[in-house]
N, C-alpha and C positions, 0 to 999 in steps of 0.2 A: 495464506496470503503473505503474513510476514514470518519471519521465521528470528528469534534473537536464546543469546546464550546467559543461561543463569547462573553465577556461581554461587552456589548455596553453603555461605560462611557460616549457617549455624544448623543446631538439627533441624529438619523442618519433616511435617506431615502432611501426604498428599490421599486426604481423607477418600476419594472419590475409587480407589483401590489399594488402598491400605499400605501403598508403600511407606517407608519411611530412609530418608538417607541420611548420611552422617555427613560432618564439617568436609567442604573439599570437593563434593563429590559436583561436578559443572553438570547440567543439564540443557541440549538443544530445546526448544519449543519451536513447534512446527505449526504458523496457523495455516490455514486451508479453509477453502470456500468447495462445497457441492454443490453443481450451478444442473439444471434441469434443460430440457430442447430449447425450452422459451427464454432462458435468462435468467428463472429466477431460483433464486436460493432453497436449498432440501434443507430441511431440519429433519432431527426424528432421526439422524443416523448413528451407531453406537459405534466405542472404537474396534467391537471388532470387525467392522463395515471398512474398515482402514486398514492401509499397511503403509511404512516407511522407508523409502532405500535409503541410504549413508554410502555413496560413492557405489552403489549397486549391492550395499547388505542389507537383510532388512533387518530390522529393529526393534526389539520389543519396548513397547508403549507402556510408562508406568504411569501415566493421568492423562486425562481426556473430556475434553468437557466443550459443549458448546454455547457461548453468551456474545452478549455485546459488552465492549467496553469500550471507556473513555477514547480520545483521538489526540495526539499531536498531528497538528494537519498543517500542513504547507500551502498556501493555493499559489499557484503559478499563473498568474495572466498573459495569454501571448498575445505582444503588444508591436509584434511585423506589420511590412505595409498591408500586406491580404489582410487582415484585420481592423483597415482603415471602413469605418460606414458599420460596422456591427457592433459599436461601444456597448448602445442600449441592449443587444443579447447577452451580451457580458453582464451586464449590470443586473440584467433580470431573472437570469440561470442561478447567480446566486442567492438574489433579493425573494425571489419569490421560493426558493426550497430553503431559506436560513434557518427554517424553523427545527435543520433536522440535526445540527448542532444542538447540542445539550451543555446545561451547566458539567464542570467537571474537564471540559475536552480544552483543547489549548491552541490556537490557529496563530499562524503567521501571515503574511500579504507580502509577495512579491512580482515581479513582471522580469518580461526577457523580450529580448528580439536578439539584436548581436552580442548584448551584454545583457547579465541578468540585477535588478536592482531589489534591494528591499525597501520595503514601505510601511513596515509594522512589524515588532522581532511577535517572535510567539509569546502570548495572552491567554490570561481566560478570563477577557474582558470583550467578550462578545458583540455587546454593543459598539466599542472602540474599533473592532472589525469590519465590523456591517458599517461604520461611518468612515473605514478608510475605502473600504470598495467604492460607496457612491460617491464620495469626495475627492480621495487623492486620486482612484482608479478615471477618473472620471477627465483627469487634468493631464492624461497621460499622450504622449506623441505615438500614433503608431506608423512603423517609417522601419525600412530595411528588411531582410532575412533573418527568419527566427532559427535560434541555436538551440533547438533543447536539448542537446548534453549534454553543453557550457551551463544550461539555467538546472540542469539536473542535478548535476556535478555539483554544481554550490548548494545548493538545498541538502545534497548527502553530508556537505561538511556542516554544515549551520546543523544538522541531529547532533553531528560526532560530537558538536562542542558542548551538549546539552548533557547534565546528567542523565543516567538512565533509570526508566519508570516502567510503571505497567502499564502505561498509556500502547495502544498500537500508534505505529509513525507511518505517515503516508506524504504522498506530494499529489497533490490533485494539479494536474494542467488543462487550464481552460484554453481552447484552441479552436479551431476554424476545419484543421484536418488533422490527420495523426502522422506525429512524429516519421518522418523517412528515416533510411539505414544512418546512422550516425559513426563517421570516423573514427571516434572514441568509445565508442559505444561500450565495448567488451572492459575500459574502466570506469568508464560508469558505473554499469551494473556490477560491475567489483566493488566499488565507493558506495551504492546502493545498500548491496547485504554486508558492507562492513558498519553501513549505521542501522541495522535494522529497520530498512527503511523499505517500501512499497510506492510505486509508481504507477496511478491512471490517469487517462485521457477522460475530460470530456469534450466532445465535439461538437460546437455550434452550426456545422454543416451538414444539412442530413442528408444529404448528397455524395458525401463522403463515406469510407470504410476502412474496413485492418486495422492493424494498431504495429506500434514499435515495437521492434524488437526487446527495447528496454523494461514496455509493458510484461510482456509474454516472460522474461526473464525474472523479473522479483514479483510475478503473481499477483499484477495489477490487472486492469480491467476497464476495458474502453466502451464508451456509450455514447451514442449516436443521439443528439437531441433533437427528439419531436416535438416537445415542449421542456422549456431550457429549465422553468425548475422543476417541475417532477422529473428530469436527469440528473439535475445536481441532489435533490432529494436521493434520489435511487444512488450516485454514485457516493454519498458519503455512508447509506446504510450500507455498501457492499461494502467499504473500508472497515467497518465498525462492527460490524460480524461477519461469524466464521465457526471452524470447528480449531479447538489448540491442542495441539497434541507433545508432550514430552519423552525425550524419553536420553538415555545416558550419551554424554560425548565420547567418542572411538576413540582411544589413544590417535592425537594425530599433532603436526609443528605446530606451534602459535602461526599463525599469519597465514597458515596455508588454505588453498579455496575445495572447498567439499561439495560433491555433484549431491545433491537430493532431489526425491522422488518421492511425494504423496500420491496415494491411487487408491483406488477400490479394491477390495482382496476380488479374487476370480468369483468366487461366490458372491460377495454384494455386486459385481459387475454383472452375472447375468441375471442376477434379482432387479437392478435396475441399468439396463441397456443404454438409457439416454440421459443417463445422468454422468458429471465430467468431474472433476478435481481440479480445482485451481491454487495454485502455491509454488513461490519462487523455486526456483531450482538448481539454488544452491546457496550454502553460505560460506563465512571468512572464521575459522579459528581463533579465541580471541586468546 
């Protein structure tokens, strides 16, 4: 799902297969989700069940492991006029799955329509979250066309300005439909994997389908709400696990952008037929 760069300034040991590297040496992490016909997450898979491309090479993997961890999370409220009469879905998609936030994770609160605004810097003061949703979200005009990637864009620079953690970073956008082709889109998702950052939808219309391209690009993941909080439940466990895969950075410029490719090796693909790899596809040299 998200993929970010480590440089590993002292010796460090990656007990899980005994590598060991010295000062200097920078390593990619690939995380990736195995999603099954139905949607839902495969565990149980080993890394040699994987393989990595790096602009079309693959990779050897020197750790591997799959958990959940903490979250810097974004919510995005889209607060356009189609938006206007569906406050209370908003309010309840998150009210009623909040509980899948854990201590440790760290959330922000913003909204967009033409312009995107914030209403809460990132916390991990939970409570203070859950009372800007039903309070400040609550006092919100919804009115114009929504821009999400003008509201995208600003969420990738509000990570950049963040120190960097183990936390995974995500931007969750509450919405009505999914994002259409956006103008800018191809810097977005540049701005995206330059803050290690991941982009899903959830969709308060279930009438609606697809997702953005911005989704499909950093290895986000759109969901259709039949009930608004076991979606938002579901869409923050899919942020928060994965499988994370490391492995050396290719000699390549700073700044330059790298195609990647997580997949199933040919043997895990016809051991399991209907299972998929989800993980952005690509990132930014740091």
């Amino acid at each position: 799902m998200k993929l970010s760069l480590l440089l590993l300034c002292a010796v460090i040991a990656l007990p899980q297969d005994g590598a060991v590297f010295r000062s200097g040496v920078s390593l990619v992490r690939v995380d990736a989700e195995a999603i099954d016909a139905g949607g839902h997450v495969v565990a149980g898979l080993t890394k040699d069940d994987f393989r990595v491309l790096d602009d079309g090479v693959a990779q050897p993997l020197v750790n591997f492991s799959f958990e959940e961890e903490p979250l810097d999370l974004i919510l995005l409220f889209d607060t356009g006029g189609s938006m206007r009469g569906k406050l209370l879905s908003i309010v309840r998609a998150t009210e009623l799955g909040f509980n899948e936030l854990r201590k440790g994770d760290r959330v922000s609160v913003r909204a967009f329509s033409g312009i995107s605004t914030g209403i809460l810097p990132l916390t991990d003061n939970l409570q203070a979250v859950n009372e800007a949703i039903l309070i400040q979200v609550l006092k919100l005009k919804f009115t114009g066309a929504s821009r999400l990637g003008l509201a995208a864009d600003d969420a990738a620079r509000l990570f950049r300005s963040e120190p960097k953690t183990r936390r995974k970073r995500a931007v969750l956008v509450i919405t009505d439909k999914p994002g259409s082709r956006e103008p800018n889109e191809a810097t977005v998702v540049h701005d995206l994997w330059n803050a290690d950052a991941v982009l899903s939808e959830l969709i308060l219309d279930r009438n609606q389908s697809g997702a953005s391209g911005i989704v499909d690009m950093t290895g986000g993941v759109t969901i259709v709400a039949v009930n608004p909080g076991e979606a938002f439940r579901d869409s923050v466990h899919y942020l928060r696990s994965g499988y994370s895969m490391y492995y050396a950075l290719p000699a390549a410029s700073p700044g330059a952008e790298r195609k990647l490719q997580a997949e199933l090796t040919p043997e895990a693909a016809k051991r399991l037929p209907n299972v998929r790899i989800r993980a952005r596809s690509g990132y930014i040299v740091p």
